[in-house]
N, C-alpha and C positions, 0 to 999 in steps of 0.2 A: 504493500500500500504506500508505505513510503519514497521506493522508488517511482512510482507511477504518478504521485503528487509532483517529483522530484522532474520525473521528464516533461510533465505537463507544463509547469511553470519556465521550464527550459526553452519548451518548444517555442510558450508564451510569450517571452521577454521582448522577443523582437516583434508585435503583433502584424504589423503591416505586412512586415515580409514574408510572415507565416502564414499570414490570411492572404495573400497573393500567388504564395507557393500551393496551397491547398486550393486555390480557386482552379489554376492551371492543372491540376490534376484531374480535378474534379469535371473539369471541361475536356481532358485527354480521356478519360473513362468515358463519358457521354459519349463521344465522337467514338474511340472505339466499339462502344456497345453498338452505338447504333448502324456502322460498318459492319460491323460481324452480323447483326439482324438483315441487318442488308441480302448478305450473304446466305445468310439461314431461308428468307423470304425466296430466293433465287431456283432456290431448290424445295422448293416447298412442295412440288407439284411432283417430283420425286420420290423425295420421303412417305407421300401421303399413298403410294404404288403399291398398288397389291401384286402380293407373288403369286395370287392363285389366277391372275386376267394376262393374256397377252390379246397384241393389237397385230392385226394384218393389213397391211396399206400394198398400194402398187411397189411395185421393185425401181419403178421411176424415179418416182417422187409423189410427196404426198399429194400435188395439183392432178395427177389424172387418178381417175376413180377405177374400181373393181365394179365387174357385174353383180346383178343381183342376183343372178342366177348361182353366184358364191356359196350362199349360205346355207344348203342344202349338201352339198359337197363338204362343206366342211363341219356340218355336224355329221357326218361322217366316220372323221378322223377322229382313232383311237386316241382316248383322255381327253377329250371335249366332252364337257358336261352340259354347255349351255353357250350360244351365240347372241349379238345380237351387233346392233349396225348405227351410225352415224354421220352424218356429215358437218363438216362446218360450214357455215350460214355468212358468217360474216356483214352481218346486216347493224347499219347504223340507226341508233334513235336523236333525231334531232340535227342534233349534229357530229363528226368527227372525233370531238374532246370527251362526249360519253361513250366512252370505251368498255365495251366486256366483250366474254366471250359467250356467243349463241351458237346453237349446235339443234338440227334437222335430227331427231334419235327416235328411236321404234319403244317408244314410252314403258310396255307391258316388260320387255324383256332387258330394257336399258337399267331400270331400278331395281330391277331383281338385280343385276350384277353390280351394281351398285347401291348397296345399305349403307353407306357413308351418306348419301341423299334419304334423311327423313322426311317423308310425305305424309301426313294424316289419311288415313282411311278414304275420307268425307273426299280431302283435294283431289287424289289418285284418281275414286271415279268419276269424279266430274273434269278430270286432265282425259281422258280415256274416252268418255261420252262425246268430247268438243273436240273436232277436226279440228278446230284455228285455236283450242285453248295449248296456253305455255303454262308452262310453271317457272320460279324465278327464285335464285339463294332469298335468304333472309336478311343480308345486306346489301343486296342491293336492291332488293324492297322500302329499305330505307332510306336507301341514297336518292332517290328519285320517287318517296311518299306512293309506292303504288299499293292498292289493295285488291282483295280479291274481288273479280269482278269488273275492273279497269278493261279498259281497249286501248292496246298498247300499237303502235303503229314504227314497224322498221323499213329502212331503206334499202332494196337490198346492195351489193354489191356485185359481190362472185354470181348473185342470181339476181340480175336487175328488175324494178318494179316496185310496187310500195305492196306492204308485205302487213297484213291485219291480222291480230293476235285477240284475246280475251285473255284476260289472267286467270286460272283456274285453280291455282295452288301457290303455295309457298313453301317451299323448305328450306330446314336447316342441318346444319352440322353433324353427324355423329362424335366427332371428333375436333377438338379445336383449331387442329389441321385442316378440317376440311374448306374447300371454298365456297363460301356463300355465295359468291359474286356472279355468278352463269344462268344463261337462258337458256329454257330448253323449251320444242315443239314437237309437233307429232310431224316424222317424216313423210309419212300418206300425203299430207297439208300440200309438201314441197313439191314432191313426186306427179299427186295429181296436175296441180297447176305448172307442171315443167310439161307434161302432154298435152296439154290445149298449146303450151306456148311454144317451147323449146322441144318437139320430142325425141330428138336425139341426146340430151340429156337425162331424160327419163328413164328410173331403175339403174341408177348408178349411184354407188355408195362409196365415201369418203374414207371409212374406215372398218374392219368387223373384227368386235370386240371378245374374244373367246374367255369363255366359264371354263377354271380345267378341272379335271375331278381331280385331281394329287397336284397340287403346284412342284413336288420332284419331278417332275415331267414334262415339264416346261420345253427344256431344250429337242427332247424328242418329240414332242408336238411341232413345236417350231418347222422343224426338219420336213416331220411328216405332212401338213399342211403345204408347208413349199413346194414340194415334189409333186402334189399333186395337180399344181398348174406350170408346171417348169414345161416349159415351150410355147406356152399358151400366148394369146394376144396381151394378155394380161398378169404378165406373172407378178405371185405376191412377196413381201418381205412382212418374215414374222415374228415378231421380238416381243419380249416381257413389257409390260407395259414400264418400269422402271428405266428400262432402255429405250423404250420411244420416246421417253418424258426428256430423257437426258440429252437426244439427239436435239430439243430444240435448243436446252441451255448450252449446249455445246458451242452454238454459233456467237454468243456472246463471250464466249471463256474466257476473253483477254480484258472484258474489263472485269471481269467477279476477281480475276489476277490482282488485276491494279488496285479492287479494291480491298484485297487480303495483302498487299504492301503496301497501300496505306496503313490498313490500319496496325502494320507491325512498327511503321515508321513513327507512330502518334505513337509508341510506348519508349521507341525509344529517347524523344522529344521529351516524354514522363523523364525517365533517369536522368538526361540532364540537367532540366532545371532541378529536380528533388539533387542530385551530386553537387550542382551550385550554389544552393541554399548551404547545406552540410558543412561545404569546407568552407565556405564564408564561417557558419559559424564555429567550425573547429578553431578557425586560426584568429576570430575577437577571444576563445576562451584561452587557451596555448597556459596561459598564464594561471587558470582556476585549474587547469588537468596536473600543476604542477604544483602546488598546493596541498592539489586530493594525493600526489603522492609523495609527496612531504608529510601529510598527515598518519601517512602508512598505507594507504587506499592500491591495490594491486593494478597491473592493466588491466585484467580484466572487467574490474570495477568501472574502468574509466571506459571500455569498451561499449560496454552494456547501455554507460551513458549514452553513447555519441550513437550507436544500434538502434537503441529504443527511441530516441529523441526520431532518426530518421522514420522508423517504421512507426512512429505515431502519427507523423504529419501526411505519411504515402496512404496510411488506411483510413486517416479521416476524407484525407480527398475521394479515397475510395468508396468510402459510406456513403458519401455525398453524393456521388457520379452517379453508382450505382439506384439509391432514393428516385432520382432523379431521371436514370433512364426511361422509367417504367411510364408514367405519363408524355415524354416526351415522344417516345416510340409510339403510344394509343397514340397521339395526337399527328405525326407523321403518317402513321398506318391507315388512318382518317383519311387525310389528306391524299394519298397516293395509293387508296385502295384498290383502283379501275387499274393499275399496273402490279400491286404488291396484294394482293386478296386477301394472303395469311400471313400477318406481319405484329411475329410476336417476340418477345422475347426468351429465349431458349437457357435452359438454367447452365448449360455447358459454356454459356455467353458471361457468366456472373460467377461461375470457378475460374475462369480465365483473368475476369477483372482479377479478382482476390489475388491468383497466384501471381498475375506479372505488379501487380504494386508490392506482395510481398519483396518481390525478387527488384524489385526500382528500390522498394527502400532498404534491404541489403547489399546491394553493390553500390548506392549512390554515399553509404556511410564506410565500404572499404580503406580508399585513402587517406576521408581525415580519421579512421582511427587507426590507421597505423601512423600517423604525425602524433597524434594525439600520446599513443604509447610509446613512442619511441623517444619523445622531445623530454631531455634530461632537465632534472629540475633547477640548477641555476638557468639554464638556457633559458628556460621557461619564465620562471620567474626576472627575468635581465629582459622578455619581450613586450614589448608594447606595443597595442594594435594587432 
């Protein structure tokens, strides 16, 4: 207790520079945290990957489509338990800046393979009943106050036309990973109205989603499935859905890079100032360290001092950063949810704080205490300043 009053008032003596040095930390932790959230939000759509779903798209690219005649063949294929199908829509509300993601999906067999999407009873059948009804996450029912029962109106894009919905449901989350933020329709909707317009795009699907019965069998479904359109007009490519997910964050990888060396370089930015505070105040005290061992006081005594003094001022900043992540991040995740969905913060993000301020306020108190134990006591006492 005594030492801890002892380092407190230590730390205290010089206020300004202490409360200056811990503000800068406390702002390297935030910046950190919320880099690394960054990061975490990046891959959000990753992590949230079931090992029991793989996704089949063309061998091209994901812009040309598989027949629909697919999905029949490929319930088929040994360890398929369950298919079903998608497209993406790409259709704007409004304008450009309200950004999500809308998806053409075969409603009955999309949310069986998917129980991460909670739907009430009540919504289901009345999604199911209404060719033009959507169902829509739970935040971004918010984002944009719609309830059920709205008529929602998108633009399309990939399928040009103005594109008339009903809201018919709402869900949410199973998981705090999941994403609220998407729109979904009945693909019949699309399908039919691409016959009267477009019919050579009619009966062509985006994606098909496969149910396995043993997710160990993954890579041999894969296989098997592939092979059985290998030569075809249309061959498929068929990957875990964790690997589809990751093909798209793959095309940004250089900046999630830059922004994982930011945020190692904002720590190392911590050790400096916290090592410049330190030996500023190792060498005003030069002169008490020699005192304390005049008095009899060991190094290690004097050690402990200049240690504890660093690692008090590194963890308050830390406490601080840390406090202070956690509404700054809701309030960013708000803001940038139509890009970041799931934007939260990960407790592997807050052992990280803890350990590198531990390790900032350890190394930034190394050299002044070895001045501090080394500096003989006239020396000491004969210094000024």
């Amino acid at each position: 207790m005594f030492l801890l009053k002892l380092l407190t008032r230590n730390a205290l003596r010089h206020r300004l520079r202490t409360g200056l040095t811990i503000l800068g930390i406390t702002i390297a932790i935030l910046a950190f945290g919320l880099l690394r959230t960054v990061v975490s939000a990046w891959y959000a759509g990753v992590n949230a990957s079931s090992a029991a779903r793989l996704i089949s798209r063309n061998a091209i690219s994901l812009t040309f489509s598989l027949p629909l005649s697919y999905l029949e063949r490929i319930r088929q294929v040994e360890g398929v338990k369950s298919v079903s199908y998608a497209n993406w829509f790409g259709g704007i509300y409004i304008t450009e800046k309200n950004f999500f993601p809308n998806f053409a999906v075969e409603p009955k067999s999309y949310f069986e393979l998917y129980p991460e999407f909670v739907l009430s009873p009540e919504d289901k059948r009345s999604f199911l009943a209404d060719r033009k009804g959507c169902v829509v996450g739970r935040r971004l029912a918010e984002r944009f106050g719609w309830k059920v029962g709205d008529s929602i109106t998108l633009k399309g894009t990939i399928f040009p036309g103005t594109w008339e919905f009903v809201l018919r449901g709402i869900y949410r989350g199973a998981e705090k990973s999941t994403d609220e933020n998407q729109f979904f329709f009945q693909w019949d909707y699309l399908n039919e109205t691409l016959k009267k317009t477009v019919a050579r795009r009619a009966d062509q699907l985006g994606v098909i989603i496969l149910g396995l019965k043993n997710p160990q069998t993954a890579a041999e479904t894969s296989l098997a499935v592939d092979a059985r359109f290998k030569n075809s007009l249309a061959e498929t490519l068929t990957e875990t859905e964790k690997a589809f997910q990751l093909s798209f964050v793959s095309m940004t990888e250089a900046i999630v890079v830059a922004i994982r060396i930011v945020s190692y370089v904002v720590i190392v930015i911590i050790m400096a100032v916290v090592a410049n505070t330190m030996a500023m105040t190792a060498r005003e005290r030069i002169g008490e360290y020699a005192i304390f061992k005049a008095m009899g006081f060991r190094g290690y005594y004097i050690a402990g001092m200049v240690f504890g003094e660093s690692l008090f001022i590194a963890m308050t900043g830390c406490a601080v950063g840390i406090a202070l992540t956690f509404p700054v991040a809701a309030r960013f995740g708000k803001v940038m949810g139509a890009f970041f969905p799931v934007f939260q913060v990960e407790r592997s993000t807050l052992y990280l704080d803890v350990a590198f301020c531990l390790v900032v306020g350890l190394v930034a108190a190394v050299f002044p205490t070895w001045r501090a134990v080394r500096i003989g006591i006239a020396d000491g006492l004969r210094r000024i300043g």
